[in-house]
C-alpha positions in Angstrom: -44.5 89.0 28.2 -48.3 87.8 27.2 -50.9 90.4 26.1 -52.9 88.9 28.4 -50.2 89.6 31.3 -49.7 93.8 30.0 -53.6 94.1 30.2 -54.1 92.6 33.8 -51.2 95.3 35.0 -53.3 98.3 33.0 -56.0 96.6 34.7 -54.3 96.8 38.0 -53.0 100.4 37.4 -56.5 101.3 36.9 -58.1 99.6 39.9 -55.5 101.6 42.4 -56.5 105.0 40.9 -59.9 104.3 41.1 -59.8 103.3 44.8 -57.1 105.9 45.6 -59.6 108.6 44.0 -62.6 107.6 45.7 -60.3 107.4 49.5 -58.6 110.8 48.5 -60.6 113.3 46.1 -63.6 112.6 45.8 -65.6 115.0 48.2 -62.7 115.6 50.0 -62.7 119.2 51.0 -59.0 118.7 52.2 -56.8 120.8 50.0 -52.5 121.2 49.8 -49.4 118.8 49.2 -50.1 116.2 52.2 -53.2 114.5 50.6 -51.0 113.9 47.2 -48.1 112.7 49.3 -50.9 110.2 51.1 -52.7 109.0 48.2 -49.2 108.5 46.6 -48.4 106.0 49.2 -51.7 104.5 49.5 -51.3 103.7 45.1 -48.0 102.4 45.7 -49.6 99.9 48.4 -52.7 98.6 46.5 -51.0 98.3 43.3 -48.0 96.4 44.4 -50.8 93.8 46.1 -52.3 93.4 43.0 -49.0 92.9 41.1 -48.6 90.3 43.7 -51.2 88.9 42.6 -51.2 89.0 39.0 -47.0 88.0 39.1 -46.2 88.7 35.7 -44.1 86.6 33.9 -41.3 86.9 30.8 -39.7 84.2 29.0 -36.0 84.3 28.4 -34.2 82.3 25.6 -30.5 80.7 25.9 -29.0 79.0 23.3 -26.3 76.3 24.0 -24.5 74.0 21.1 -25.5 70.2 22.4 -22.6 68.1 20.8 -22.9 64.0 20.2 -21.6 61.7 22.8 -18.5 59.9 22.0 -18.5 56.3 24.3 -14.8 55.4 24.2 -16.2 51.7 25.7 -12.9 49.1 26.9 -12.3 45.8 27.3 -10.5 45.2 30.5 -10.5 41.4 30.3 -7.7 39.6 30.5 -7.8 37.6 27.4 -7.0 41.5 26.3 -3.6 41.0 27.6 -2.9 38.6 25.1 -4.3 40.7 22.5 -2.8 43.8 23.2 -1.0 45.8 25.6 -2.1 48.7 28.0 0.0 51.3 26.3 -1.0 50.5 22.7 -4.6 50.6 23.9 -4.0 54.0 26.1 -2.2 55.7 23.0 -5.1 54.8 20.7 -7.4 56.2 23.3 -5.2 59.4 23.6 -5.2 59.8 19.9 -9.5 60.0 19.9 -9.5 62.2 22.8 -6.6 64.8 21.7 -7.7 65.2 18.2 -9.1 68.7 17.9 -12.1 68.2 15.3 -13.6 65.0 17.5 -13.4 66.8 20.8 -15.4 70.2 18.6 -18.4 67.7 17.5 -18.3 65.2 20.5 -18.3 65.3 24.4 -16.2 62.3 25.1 -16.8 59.5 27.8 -14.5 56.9 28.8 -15.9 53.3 30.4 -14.7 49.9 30.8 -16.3 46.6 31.6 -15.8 42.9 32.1 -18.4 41.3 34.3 -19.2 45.0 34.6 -19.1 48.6 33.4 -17.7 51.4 35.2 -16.5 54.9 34.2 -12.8 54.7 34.1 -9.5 56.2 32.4 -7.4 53.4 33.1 -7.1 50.0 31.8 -5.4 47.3 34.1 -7.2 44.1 31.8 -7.9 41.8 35.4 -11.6 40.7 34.5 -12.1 37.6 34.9 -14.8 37.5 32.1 -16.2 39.7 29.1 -20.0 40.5 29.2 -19.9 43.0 25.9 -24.2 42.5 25.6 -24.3 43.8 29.6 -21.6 46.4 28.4 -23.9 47.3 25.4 -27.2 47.6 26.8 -26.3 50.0 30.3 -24.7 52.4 28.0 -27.9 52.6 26.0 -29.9 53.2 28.8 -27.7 55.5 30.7 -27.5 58.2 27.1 -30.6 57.6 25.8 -31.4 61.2 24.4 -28.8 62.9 21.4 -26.8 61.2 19.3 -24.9 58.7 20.6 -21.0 56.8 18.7 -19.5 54.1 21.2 -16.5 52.8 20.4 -16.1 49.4 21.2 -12.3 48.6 22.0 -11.9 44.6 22.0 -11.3 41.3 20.6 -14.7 40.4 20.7 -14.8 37.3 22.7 -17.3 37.0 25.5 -17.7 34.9 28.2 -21.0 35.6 29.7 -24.0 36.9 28.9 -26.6 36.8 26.5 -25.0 37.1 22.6 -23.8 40.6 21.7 -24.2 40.4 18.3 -28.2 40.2 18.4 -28.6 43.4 20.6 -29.8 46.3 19.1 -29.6 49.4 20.6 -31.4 52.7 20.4 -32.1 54.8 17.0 -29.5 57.6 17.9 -26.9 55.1 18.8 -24.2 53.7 16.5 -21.6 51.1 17.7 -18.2 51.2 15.9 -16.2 48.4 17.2 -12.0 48.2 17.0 -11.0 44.8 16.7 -8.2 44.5 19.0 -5.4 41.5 18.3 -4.7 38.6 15.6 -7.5 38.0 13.6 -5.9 34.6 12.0 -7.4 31.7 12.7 -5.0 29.0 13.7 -5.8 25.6 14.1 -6.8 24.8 17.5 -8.8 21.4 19.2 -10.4 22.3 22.2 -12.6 20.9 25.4 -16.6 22.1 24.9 -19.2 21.7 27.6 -19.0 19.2 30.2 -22.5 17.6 31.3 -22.6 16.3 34.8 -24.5 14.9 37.1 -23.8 16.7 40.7 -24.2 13.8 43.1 -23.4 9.8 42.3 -24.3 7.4 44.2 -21.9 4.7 45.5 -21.4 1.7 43.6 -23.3 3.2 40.9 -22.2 4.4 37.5 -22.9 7.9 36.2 -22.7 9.3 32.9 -20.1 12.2 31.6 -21.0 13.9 28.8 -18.5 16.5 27.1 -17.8 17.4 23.6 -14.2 17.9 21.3 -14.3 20.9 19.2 -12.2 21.3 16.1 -11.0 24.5 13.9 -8.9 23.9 11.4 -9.4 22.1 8.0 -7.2 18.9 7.6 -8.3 15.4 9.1 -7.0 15.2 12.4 -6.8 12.3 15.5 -6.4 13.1 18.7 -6.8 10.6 22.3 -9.4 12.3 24.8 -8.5 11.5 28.6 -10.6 11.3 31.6 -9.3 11.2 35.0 -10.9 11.7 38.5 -8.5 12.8 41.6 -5.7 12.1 38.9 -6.0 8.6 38.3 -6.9 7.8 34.8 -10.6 6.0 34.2 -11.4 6.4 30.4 -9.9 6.8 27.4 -10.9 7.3 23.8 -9.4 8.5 20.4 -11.5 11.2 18.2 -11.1 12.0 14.1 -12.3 14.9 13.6 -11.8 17.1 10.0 -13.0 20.7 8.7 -16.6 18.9 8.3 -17.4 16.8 11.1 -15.4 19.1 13.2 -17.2 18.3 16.8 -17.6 14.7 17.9 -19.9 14.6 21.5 -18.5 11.7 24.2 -21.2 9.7 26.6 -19.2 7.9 29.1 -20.2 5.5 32.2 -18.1 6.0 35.0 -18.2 4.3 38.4 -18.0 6.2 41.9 -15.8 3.5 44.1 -15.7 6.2 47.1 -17.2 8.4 49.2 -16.5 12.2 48.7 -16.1 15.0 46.2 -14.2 13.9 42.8 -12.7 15.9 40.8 -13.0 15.0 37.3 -10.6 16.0 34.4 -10.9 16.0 30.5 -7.7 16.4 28.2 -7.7 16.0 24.9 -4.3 15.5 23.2 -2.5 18.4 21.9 -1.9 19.2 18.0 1.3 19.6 16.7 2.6 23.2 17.0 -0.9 24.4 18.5 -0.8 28.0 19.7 -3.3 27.6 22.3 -3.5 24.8 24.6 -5.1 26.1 27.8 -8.4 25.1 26.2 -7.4 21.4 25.9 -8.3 20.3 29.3 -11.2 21.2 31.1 -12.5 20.4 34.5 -15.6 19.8 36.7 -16.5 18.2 40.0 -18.9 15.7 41.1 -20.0 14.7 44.8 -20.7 10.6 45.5 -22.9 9.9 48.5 -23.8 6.4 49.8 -27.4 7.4 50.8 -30.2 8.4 48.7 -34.3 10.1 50.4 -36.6 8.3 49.0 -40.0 10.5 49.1 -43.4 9.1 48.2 -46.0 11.7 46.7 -49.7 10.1 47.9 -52.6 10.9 45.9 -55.8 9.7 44.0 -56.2 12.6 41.9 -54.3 14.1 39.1 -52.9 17.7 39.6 -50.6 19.9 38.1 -49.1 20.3 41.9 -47.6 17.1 41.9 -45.5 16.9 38.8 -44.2 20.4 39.9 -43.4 18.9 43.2 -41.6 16.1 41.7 -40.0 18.2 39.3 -38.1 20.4 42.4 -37.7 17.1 44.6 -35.6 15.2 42.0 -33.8 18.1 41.3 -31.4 17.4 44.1 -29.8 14.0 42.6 -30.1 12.9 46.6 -33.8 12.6 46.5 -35.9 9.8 43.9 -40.3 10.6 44.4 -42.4 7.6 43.8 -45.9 8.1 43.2 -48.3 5.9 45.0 -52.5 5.6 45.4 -53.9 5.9 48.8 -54.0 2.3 49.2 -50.6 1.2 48.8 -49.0 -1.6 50.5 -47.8 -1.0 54.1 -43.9 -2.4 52.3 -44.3 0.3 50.0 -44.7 3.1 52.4 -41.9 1.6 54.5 -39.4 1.8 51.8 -40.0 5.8 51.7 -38.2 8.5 53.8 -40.8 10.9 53.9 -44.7 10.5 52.7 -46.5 14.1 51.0 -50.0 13.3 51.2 -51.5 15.2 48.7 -55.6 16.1 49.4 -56.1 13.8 51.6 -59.5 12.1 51.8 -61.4 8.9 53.5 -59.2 6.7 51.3 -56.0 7.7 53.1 -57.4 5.5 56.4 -54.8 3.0 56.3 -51.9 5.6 55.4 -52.5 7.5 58.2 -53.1 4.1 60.4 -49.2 3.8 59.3 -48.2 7.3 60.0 -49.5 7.1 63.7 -47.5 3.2 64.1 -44.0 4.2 62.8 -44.2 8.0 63.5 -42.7 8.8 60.0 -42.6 12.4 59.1 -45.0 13.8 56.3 -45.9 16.9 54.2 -49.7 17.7 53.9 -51.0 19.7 51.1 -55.1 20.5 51.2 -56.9 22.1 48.4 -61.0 22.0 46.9 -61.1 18.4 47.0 -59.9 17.9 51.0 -62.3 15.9 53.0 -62.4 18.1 55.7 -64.4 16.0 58.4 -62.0 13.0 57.5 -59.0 15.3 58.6 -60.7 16.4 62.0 -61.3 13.1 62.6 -58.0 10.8 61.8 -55.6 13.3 63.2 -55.1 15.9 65.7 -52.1 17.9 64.5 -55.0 20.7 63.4 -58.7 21.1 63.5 -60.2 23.3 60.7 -64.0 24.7 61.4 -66.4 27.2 60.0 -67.3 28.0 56.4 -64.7 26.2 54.6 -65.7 28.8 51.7 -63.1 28.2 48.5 -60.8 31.5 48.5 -57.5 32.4 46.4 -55.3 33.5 49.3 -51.6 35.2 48.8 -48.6 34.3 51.0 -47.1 36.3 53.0 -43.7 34.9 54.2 -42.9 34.8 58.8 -39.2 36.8 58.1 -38.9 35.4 62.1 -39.4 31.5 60.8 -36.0 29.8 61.6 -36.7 26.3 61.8 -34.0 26.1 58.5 -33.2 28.6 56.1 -34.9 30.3 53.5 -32.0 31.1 51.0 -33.2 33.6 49.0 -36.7 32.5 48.8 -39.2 35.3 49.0 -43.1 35.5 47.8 -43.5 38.7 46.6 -45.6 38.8 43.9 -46.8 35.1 43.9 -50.2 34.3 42.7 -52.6 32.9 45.0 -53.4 29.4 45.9 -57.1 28.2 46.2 -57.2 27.5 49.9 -60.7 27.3 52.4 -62.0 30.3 54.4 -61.9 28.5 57.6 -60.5 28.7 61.5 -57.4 27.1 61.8 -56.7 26.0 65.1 -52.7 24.4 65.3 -52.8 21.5 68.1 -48.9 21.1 68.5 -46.2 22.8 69.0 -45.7 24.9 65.7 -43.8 27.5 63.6 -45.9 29.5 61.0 -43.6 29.8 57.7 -46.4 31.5 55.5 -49.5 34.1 56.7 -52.4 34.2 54.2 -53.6 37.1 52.9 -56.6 38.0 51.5 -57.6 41.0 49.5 -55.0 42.9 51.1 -55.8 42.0 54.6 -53.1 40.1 56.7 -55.0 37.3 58.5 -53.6 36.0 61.6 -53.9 32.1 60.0 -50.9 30.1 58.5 -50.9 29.0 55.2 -47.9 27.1 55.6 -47.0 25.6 59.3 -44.3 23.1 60.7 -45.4 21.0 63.3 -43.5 18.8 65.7 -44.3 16.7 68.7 -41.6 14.5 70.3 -39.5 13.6 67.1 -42.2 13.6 64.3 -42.1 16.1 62.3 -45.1 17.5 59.9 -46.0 20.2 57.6 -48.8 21.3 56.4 -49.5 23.4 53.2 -53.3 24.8 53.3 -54.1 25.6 49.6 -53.1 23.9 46.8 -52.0 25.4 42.8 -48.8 25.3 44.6 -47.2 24.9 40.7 -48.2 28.4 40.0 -45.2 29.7 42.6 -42.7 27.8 40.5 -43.8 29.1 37.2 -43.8 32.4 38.6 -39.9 32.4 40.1 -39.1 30.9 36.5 -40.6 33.9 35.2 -38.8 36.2 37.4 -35.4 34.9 37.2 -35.7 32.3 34.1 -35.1 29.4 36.5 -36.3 26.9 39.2 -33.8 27.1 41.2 -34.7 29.5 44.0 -37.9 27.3 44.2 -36.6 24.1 43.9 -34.0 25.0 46.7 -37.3 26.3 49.0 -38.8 23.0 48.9 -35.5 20.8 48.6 -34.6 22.6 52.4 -38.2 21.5 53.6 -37.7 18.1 52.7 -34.4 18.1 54.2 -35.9 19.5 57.2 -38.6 16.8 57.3 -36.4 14.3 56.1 -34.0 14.4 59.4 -35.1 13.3 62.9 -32.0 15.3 64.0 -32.3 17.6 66.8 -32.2 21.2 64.9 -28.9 23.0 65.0 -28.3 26.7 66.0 -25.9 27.5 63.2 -26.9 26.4 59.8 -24.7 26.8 57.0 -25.5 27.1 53.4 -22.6 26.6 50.5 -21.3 24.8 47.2 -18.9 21.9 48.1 -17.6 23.0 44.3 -17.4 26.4 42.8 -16.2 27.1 39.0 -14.0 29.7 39.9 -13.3 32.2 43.2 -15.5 34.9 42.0 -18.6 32.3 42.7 -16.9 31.3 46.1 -19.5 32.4 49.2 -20.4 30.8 52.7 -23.7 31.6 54.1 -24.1 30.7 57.9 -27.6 31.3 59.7 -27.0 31.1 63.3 -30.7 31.4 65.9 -30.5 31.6 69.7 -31.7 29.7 72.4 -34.9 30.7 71.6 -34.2 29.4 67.9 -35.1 33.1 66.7 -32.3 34.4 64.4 -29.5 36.4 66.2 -28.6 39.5 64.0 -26.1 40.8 66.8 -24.3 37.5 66.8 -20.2 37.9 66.2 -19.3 34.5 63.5 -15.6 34.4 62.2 -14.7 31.8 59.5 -11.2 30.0 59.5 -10.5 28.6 56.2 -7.2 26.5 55.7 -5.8 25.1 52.3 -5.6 21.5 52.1 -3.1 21.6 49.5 -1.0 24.9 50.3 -0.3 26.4 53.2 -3.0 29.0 53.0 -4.4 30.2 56.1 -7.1 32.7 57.0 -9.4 34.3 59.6 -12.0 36.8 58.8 -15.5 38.0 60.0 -18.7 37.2 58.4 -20.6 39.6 57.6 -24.5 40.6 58.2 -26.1 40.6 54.9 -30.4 40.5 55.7 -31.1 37.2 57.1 -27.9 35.6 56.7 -24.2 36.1 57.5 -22.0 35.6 54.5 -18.3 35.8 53.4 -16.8 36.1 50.2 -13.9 34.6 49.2 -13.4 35.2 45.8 -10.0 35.9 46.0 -8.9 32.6 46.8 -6.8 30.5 44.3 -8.1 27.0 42.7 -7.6 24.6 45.0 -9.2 22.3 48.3 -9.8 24.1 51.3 -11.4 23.1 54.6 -13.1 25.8 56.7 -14.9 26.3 60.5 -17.4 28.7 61.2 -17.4 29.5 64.9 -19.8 31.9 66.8 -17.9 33.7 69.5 -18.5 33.6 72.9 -20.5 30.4 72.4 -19.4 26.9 72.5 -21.1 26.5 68.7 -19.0 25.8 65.2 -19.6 24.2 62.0 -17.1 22.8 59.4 -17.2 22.0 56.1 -14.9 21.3 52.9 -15.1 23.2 49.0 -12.9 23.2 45.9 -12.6 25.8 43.8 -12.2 24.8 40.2 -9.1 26.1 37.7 -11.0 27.5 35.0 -10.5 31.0 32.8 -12.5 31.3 30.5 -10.5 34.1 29.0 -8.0 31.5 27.9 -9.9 29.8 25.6 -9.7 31.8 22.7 -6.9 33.6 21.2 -7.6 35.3 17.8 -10.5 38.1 17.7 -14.0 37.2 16.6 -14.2 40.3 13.8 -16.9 38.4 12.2 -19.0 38.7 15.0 -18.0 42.3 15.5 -18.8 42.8 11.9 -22.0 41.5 12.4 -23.0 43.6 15.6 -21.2 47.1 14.0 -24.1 46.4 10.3 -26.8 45.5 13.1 -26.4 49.4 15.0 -25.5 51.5 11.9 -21.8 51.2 12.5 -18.4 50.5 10.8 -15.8 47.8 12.1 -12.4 49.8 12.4 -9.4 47.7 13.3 -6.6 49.3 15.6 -3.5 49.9 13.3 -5.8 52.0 10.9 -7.6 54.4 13.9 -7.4 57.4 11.4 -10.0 55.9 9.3 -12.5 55.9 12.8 -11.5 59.3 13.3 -11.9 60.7 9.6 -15.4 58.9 9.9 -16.6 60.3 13.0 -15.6 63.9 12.0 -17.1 63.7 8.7 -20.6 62.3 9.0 -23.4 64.4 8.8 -25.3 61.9 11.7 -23.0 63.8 14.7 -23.0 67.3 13.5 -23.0 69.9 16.8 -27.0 70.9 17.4 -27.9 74.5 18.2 -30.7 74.5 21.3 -32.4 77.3 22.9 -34.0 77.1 26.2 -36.8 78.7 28.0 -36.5 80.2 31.3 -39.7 81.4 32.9 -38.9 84.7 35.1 -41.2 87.2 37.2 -41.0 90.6 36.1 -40.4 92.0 39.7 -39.2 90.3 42.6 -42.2 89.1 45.4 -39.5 90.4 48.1 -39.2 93.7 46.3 -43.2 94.0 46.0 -43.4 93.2 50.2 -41.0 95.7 51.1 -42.4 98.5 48.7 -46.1 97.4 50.7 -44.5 97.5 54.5 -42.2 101.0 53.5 -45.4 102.5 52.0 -47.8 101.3 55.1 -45.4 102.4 57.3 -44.6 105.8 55.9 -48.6 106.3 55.3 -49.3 105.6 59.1 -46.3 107.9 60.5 -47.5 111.0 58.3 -51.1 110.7 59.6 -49.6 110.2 63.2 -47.1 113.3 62.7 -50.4 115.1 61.1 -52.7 114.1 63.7 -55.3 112.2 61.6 -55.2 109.5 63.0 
């Protein structure tokens, strides 16, 4: 207890003796047993008030032993079934966690990952891919205070993620991996990344890129075969030695037909090659006989219209052309859909074409809009008042539903330089963006849809639009959520198709089941999304007799099922909405590809490299005891003796009350019973 503490009680002692004196003694005629017994009670009272006030304080110490934390960290891929088996792995485990000195200096954790980690004590090895970095870096945020050994049980070979080998983790962590399998390097020739375009055109050719790895040292020759729905298109021999052991392939291939292709690379076997899943690879590619053809109209230069471009021609179905304000009237015909980008008196002519062939367009107005021009030549919108420059922020309508959103969202975005002006929408309209501005929600759209008969406009009111892509790029290190935003509008404004109720949103080609998903948006009558709507999906394989009904689920603004338990293969499915006359079908492939199969021997190099990068040692799994020896004997993981404070009170606020009410009441019943009261 404080000094400080000890001389407020004196203090308090004091205080209650005084008052007591002064209530009881002094000039107090009154002589015998009662007024002791009185001002007894009256001292107990004002003194346990003051303690009550004062509530002294002691510190208490406890001392605990805080030992390291062993991280017993599995791979439970299933190129580790190749490597090892469960109950090798499981007895090595056992021998860690039963050995009497480890479990003294370490508390001991068990974990296992693949395209995850989890706490576990079992190993089943049914991951379809190895993310060691992903593995790595939770565990260093999860123990991030003591000393911290993982083990790392594994043959080192991963198949996502970002490289393990560059990660470093925290001071107090050290990473002691166990190479698990053959560490010989057998000679092996193998399929490497396959660049494709996703759509082709009909009657056009399209280019396949893919490169032949080699490991091994002599000269070899080997014939690399391409086929496409199993009928053989190209074919090409490759020498490759322990030099020039990669050799890249650019071939043109033709799409004859209509439909999704299925395109397969083999490259010939070696003689007694150990592993030849790796020798053929495959990929998908969709051919289309129609191609939107959009025209981007402006006589400025702006950062806005390359990124426009950029996320237009990302879908291989859609070609921009640039073109001045005063193009021909042939040139506008030849294009799908016209973005007329600030649009001032020199867009008279284009707009004189809009209103004859009732083509739909995408307006995008910024600083240098001509505003009374764009009163005056059309009547979509009028825009009045101030027309005061002003960054405004978006604010997505979550009720739009014109056509889906994916997983578009604006949070965060920067602003776009729009006007300060009254908005007034002349047509029948849907209001996809609010603006904002300095935290106030204004009533006025940012980004609207307009329609009136079967033209279709939009119209963006602010321009810097570029700014929105290079933010989702910095959120999730690529265009895509972006370029899918703006590759629905232009489908959307593309099509002179009435709009449909159930809208679904899929890949006609996954790599593998654990990517396969079906998204179905489904709005009523009313065209406002229906989150109390009851879809099922019926999916049937088109070359097995698979056959399967399920639910889809609610997941936010979309209904979704996942089928990643399917096998590779062609399926066709129907989404249906029940009680409603309303169904959509559709076709996907899921491709035959493990990328667990590629290799076979354990990269200890690498796991070299990451074990000298986090102050660690590789151990291999025939020659544990060495691990063990090492982790008992370093000084790094000796036990730490802590002591803790615990703050308590010296006497217990209840006890203090009840002392005050006993000694009250007792004071007020004598003076009753005594008649001075």
């Amino acid at each position: 207890m404080e000094l400080s503490t000890v001389l407020l009680i004196l203090l308090a002692v004091a205080a209650a003796l005084t008052l007591v004196y002064f209530q009881y003694f002094y000039k107090n005629p009154r002589k015998g047993s009662l007024k002791i017994i009185l001002a007894a009670l009256r001292f107990v009272t004002l003194f346990c008030g003051l303690l009550l006030l004062i509530n002294p304080k002691f510190v208490s110490k406890d001392y605990f032993v805080e030992k390291a934390n062993l991280i017993l960290l599995v791979d439970n891929s299933t190129s580790m079934e190749g490597a090892s088996s469960e109950e090798e792995i499981s007895q090595a485990i056992n021998q860690i966690k039963e050995d009497d000195a480890i479990n003294e200096r370490f508390t001991i954790h068990q974990y296992g990952f693949g395209n995850t980690v989890s706490a576990t004590d079992s190993m089943r090895f049914n991951q379809g891919n190895t993310d060691i970095s992903n593995a790595l870096a939770t565990l260093n945020d999860v123990f991030v205070n003591g000393n911290n050994a993982i083990v790392l049980f594994s043959d080192g070979n991963q198949t996502l993620g970002r490289d393990y080998e560059y990660i470093s983790l925290n001071e107090n962590t050290t990473v002691n991996p166990v190479v698990v399998g053959d560490t010989t390097q057998y000679e092996d020739v193998s399929i490497g990344l396959i660049n494709v375009n996703k759509f082709a055109f009909l009657r056009n050719s399209f280019p396949i890129e893919t490169s032949i790895r080699y490991q091994g040292s002599r000269p070899i020759s080997s014939t690399v075969t391409i086929s496409i729905n199993g009928g053989r298109v190209h074919q090409e021999k490759v020498n490759l030695d322990g030099t020039k052991n990669s050799q890249t392939l650019n071939t043109l291939i033709e799409a004859q037909s209509v439909g999704i292709k299925t395109i397969k690379i083999e490259v010939e076997a070696l003689e007694n090659e150990r592993n030849t899943a790796n020798n053929s690879k495959e990929t998908a590619i969709e051919v289309i006989d129609e191609k939107t053809n959009v025209a981007i109209v402006s006589d400025m230069l702006h950062p806005d219209i390359g990124a426009l471009k950029k996320s237009i021609e990302s879908n291989e179905q859609r070609s921009v052309t640039l073109l001045k304000p005063n193009a021909s009237q042939s040139e506008l015909e030849d294009m799908g859909l016209l973005i007329l980008y600030q649009p001032n008196r020199n867009f008279r002519s284009v707009y004189e074409f809009l209103k004859n062939s009732g083509t739909n367009y995408f307006t995008i107005t910024g600083s240098k809009t001509d505003w009374n021009f764009l009163n005056r030549v059309q009547n979509s919108y009028t825009i009045s008042g101030s027309r005061q420059a002003e960054d405004i922020l978006p604010v997505l309508n979550n009720a739009f539903g014109l056509f889906g959103l994916g997983n578009f969202v604006v949070d965060g975005f920067p602003p776009v330089k729009g006007t300060l002006a009254d908005i007034q929408l002349n047509k029948d309209s849907e209001i996809l963006m609010f603006q904002q501005l300095q935290g106030i929600n204004l009533e006025k759209p940012l980004v609207a849809i307009l329609t009136e008969s079967s033209t279709k406009e939009a119209v963006l009111f602010g321009e810097d639009i570029w700014r929105w892509r290079a933010q989702v790029y910095r959120n999730e290190q690529s265009f895509d959520t972006f370029d899918e935003f703006i590759g629905n509008l232009m489908v959307y404004l593309g099509s002179n198709k009435q709009r449909n109720r159930l809208e679904l949103d899929y890949e006609l080609v996954f790599d593998n089941a654990s990517m396969a998903k079906i998204r179905a948006s489904y709005f009523d009558e009313s065209y406002q999304f229906d989150t109390n709507a009851n879809i099922s999906i019926s999916i049937k394989g088109k070359e097995n007799d698979f056959s399967r009904e399920a639910p889809m689920l609610l997941q936010g603004a979309f209904y979704e099922v996942d089928l990643s338990d399917l096998e590779a293969g062609a399926y066709e499915f129907t989404v249906t909405v029940l009680d409603e006359n309303l169904s959509r079908s559709g076709t996907f492939r899921i491709l035959d590809f493990n990328p667990e199969k590629q290799l076979i021997s354990a990269n200890y190099k690498k796991m070299e490299r990451l074990a000298s990068k986090n102050r660690g040692q590789v151990y291999y799994l025939n020659k544990l005891e060495e691990l063990q020896d090492s982790l008992v004997t370093s000084q790094r993981f000796l036990p730490v003796q802590k002591s803790r404070d615990n703050v308590v009170s010296l006497i217990d606020f209840r006890i203090l009350l009840g002392l005050i009410i006993l000694s009250l009441a007792a004071e007020w019943f004598i003076r009753k019973y005594n008649g001075l009261i």
